[in-house]
C-alpha positions in Angstrom: 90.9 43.4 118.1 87.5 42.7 118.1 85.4 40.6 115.3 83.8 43.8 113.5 87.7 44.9 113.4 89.1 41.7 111.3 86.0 42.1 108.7 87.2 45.7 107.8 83.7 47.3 110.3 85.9 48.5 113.7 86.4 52.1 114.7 88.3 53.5 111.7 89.1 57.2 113.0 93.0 57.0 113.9 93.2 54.5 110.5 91.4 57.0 108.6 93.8 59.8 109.7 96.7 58.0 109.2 95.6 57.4 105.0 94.6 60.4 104.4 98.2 62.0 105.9 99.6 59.1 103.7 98.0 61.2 100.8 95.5 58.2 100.0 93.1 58.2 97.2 89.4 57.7 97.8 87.9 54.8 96.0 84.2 54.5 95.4 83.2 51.0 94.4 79.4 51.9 94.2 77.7 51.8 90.6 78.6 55.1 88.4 74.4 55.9 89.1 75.1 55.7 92.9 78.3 57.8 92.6 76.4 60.5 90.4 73.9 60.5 92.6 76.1 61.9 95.6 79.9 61.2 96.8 83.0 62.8 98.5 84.4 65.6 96.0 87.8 64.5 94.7 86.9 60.6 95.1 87.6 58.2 92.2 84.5 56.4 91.1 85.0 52.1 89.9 82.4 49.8 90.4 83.1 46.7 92.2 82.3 44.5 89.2 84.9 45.9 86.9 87.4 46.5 90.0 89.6 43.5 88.9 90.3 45.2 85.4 91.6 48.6 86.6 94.0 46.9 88.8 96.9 48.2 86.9 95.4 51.3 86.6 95.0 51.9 90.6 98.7 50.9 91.1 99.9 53.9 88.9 98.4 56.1 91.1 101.2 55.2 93.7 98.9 55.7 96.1 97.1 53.8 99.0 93.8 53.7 99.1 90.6 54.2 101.4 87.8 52.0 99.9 84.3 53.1 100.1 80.5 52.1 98.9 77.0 52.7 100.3 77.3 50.6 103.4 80.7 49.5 103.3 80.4 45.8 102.6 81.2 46.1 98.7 84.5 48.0 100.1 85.2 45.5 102.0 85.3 42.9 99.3 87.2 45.7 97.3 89.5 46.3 99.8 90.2 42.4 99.9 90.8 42.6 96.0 93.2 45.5 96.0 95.4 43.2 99.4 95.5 40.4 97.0 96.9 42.6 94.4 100.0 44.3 96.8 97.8 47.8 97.1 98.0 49.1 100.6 94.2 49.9 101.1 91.7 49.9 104.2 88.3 49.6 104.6 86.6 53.0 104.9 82.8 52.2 105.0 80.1 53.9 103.8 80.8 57.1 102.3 78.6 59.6 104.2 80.3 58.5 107.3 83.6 58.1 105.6 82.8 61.7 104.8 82.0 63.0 108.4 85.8 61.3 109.8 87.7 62.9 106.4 
C-alpha cells in the first residue's frame, strides 16, 4: 500500500466496484452551486461544512457510502468524518472521474 493509498488518492477501480455492488450511496460534499452546476444523476448532494449535522440522517440510509467533491480532497476529509461516526464509506475522488469508473 502505497502513500497516495492511506490518504484515500490510490487506484480506486476494484474498491469502487465492490461499493457500488454493496448498493452504496453517492455522496457529494461540494457546495449545493457546485452540485447544481453538474454531478452524477442519482447522487446525494451535503456540503462538507454542514456534513457533521446530517450524520444521523446518512445512517438511516443503511447504506455505505462513496464520498465525492471536485477534486477529492473535501471527500477525503468527509470520508474521515463519516469513519469516525461507524459509516462504512471510501474515498471516491472527484466526481467526473468517479463518474467514468461507476
Amino acid at each position: 500500500m502505497g502513500i497516495l493509498d492511506m490518504l484515500g488518492f490510490g487506484n480506486k477501480t476494484n474498491e469502487i466496484a465492490t461499493y457500488t455492488q454493496k448498493n452504496a450511496v453517492i455522496l457529494d460534499v461540494r457546495t449545493y452551486e457546485e452540485f447544481a452546476s453538474g454531478h452524477i444523476k442519482g447522487s446525494k448532494n451535503i456540503p462538507l461544512q454542514i456534513l457533521g449535522s446530517k450524520i444521523s440522517e446518512i445512517k438511516k440510509l443503511n447504506r455505505p457510502v462513496i464520498a465525492c467533491c471536485r477534486s477529492g480532497m473535501r471527500s477525503a476529509q468527509a470520508t474521515s468524518i463519516l469513519k469516525q461516526n461507524g459509516i462504512d464509506c471510501i474515498n471516491g475522488g472527484g466526481w467526473q472521474s468517479l463518474e467514468s469508473k461507476l
